[in-house]
Legacy VTK file of the C-alpha trace (Angstrom):
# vtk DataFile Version 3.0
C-alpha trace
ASCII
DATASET POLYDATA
POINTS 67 float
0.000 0.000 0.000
1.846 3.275 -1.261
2.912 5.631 1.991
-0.611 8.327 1.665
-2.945 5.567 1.817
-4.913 4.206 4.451
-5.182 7.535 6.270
-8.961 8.575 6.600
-9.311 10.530 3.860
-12.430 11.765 2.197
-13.416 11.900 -1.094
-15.973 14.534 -2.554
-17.736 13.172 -5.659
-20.139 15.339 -7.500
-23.529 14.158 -8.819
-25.414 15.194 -11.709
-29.164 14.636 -12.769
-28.159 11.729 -15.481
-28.540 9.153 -13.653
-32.087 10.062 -12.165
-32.705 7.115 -10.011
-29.521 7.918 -8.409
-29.928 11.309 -8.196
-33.644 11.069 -6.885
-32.297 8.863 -3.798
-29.722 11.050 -3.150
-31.942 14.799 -3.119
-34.380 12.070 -0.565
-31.103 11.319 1.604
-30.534 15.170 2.192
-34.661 16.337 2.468
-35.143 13.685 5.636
-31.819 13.324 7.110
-30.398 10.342 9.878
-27.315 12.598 10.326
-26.842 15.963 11.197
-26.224 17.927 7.381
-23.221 20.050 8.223
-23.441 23.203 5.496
-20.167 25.592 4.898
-20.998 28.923 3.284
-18.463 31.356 1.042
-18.877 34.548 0.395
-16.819 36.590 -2.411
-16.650 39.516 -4.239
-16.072 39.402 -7.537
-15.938 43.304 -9.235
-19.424 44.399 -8.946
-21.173 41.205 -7.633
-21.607 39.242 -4.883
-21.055 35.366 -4.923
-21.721 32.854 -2.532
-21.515 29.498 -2.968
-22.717 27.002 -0.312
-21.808 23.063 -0.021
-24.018 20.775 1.999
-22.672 17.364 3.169
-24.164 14.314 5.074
-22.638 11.348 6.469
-25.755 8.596 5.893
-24.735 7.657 2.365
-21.439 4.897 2.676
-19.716 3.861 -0.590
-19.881 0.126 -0.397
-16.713 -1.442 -2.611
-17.630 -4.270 -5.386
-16.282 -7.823 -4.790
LINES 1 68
67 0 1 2 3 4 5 6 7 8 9 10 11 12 13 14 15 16 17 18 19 20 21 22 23 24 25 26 27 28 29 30 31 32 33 34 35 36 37 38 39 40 41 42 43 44 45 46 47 48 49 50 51 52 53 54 55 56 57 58 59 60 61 62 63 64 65 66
C-alpha cells in the first residue's frame, strides 16, 4: 500500500441529474436526514457582484466497494 494511503481521507464526488434514479435517492437522503447535514458557506466579491456558494454534506450515504 503506497505511503498516503490508508489515512482517513475523504473523497468529494459530485452528482449530476443523469442518472435520475440515483440522483432522486440522493436529493431524498438530504430532504429527511439520519445525520446531522453540516453546510459551509463562502462569500466573495467578484468586481461588482456578490457570490456565494454554499456546499451541503451528510454522512448517511457509505460507498460500499464491489467484490
Amino acid at each position: 500500500m503506497p505511503e498516503d494511503q490508508g489515512k482517513g481521507g475523504h473523497y468529494l464526488f459530485r452528482l449530476k441529474a443523469n442518472q435520475p434514479a440515483l440522483h432522486a435517492g440522493v436529493e431524498l437522503l438530504f430532504q429527511q436526514p439520519v445525520s446531522p447535514l453540516l453546510t459551509v458557506r463562502h462569500r466573495d466579491r467578484h468586481g461588482d457582484r456578490q457570490e456565494l456558494r454554499e456546499l451541503t454534506v451528510s454522512t448517511d450515504l457509505k460507498v460500499m466497494s464491489r467484490p
